[in-house]
C-alpha positions in Angstrom: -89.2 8.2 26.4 -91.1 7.5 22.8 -93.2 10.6 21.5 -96.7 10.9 22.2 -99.5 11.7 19.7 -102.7 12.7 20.5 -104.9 12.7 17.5 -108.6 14.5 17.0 -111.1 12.0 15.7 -113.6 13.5 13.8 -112.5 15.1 10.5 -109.2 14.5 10.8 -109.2 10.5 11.2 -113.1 9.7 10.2 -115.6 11.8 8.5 -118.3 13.5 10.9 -120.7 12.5 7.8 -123.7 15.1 7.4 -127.6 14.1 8.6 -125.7 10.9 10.9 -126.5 11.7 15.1 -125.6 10.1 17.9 -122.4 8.3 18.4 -120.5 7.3 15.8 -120.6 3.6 16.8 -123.8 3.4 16.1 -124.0 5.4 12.9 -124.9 2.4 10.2 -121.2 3.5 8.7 -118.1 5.1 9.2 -115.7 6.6 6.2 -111.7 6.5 6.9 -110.6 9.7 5.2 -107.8 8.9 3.0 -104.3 8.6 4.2 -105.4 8.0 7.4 -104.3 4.1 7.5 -100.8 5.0 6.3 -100.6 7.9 8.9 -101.6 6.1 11.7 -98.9 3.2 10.6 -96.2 5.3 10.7 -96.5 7.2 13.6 -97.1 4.5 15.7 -94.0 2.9 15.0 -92.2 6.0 15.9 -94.4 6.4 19.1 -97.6 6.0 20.8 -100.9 7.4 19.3 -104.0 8.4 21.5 -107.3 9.5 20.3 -107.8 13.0 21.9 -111.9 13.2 21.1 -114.1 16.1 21.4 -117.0 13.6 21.3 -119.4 14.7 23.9 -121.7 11.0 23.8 -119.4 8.8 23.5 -116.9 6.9 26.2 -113.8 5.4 24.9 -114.6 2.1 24.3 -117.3 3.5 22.1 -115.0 5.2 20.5 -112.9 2.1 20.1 -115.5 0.3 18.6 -115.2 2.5 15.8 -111.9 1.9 15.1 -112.4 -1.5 15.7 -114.9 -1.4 12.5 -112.3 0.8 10.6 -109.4 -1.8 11.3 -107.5 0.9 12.7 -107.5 0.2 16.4 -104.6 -1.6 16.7 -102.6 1.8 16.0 -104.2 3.4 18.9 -102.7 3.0 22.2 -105.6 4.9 24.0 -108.9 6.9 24.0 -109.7 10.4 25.8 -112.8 12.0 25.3 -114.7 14.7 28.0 -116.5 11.6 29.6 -113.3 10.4 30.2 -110.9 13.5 31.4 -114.2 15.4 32.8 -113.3 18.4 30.8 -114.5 19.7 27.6 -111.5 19.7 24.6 -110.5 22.7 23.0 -108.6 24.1 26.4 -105.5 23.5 27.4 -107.4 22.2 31.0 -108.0 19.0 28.9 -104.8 18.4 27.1 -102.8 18.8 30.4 -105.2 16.4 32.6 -104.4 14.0 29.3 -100.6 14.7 30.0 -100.9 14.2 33.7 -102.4 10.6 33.1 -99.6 9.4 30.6 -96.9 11.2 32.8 -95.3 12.9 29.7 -93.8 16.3 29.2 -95.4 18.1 27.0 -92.3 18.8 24.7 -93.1 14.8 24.1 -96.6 15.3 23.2 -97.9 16.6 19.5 -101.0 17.3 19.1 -102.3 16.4 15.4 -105.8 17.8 14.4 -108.5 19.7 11.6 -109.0 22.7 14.4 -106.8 25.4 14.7 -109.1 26.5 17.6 -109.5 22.9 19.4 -106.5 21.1 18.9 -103.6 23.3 17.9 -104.2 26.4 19.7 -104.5 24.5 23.4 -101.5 22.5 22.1 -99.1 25.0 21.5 -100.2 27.5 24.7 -98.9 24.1 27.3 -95.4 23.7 25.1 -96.8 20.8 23.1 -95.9 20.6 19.5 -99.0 21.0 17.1 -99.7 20.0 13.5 -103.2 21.6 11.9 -104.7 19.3 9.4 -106.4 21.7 6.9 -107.9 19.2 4.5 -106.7 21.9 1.6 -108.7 25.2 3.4 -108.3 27.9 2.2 -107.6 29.4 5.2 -103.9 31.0 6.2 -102.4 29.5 8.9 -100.7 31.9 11.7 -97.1 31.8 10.7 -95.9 29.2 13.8 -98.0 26.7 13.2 -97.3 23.6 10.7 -100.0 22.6 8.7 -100.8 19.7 6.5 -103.7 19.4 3.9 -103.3 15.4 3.2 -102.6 12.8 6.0 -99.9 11.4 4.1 -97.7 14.1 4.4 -96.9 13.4 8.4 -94.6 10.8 6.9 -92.8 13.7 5.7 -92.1 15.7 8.6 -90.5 13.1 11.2 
């Protein structure tokens, strides 16, 4: 069975950018933050990669339109967002309803995103593996948790 990744959206893959409402596909642009390209390469020739969105407006195919504008769909197997699974992220309810549909243990899945609260923290309390993005916070990671601060550096871990 290939790995899964399930990868946030906003600030980890594409900038929320400040004053922009309303779903990102209709936001007059979209900025890539750097390294993502190369990141989403290479993980998805080592497995599949699913967007795991906290986006409360948007359904997938909206959110595929985005990437679709990036040039970065064709990385992404899939899209799950709370209009989609029915449940808000940032439990572990929603990352286990997103297990159930791609019938994958969760020792399979890691979970790759900017909040320690919304996508590592559910991640690790199902068995999934987690990788927090920090983006060069400040902030001190718990001791079990690998962090990153550039995207390029998941090409170093597998």
């Amino acid at each position: 069975m290939k790995p899964i990744y399930l990868v946030d959206w906003g600030d980890t893959l594409m900038t929320d950018l400040p004053g922009m409402v309303g779903k990102m596909c209709d936001w007059p642009r979209v900025e890539v933050i750097e390294g993502a390209e190369l990141a989403l390469k290479f993980l998805s020739e080592r497995g599949d990669v699913y967007i795991a969105s906290g986006a409360k407006e948007s359904t997938p195919a909206d959110i595929r339109q985005v990437f679709e504008r990036a040039n970065l769909a064709h990385f992404i197997a899939g899209y799950f967002c709370p209009v989609d699974v029915g449940l808000q992220k940032g439990s572990p309810a929603f990352l286990l309803r997103i297990m159930i549909r791609l019938k994958c243990p969760p020792d399979m899945i890691t979970v790759i995103g900017d909040s320690l609260r919304r996508d590592v923290q559910p991640a690790t309390v199902i068995g999934m593996k987690a990788i927090w993005f920090r983006r060069n916070r400040m902030e001190p990671a718990p001791a079990d948790v690998l962090t990153i601060d550039r995207l390029e550096q998941l090409t170093q871990l597998y």
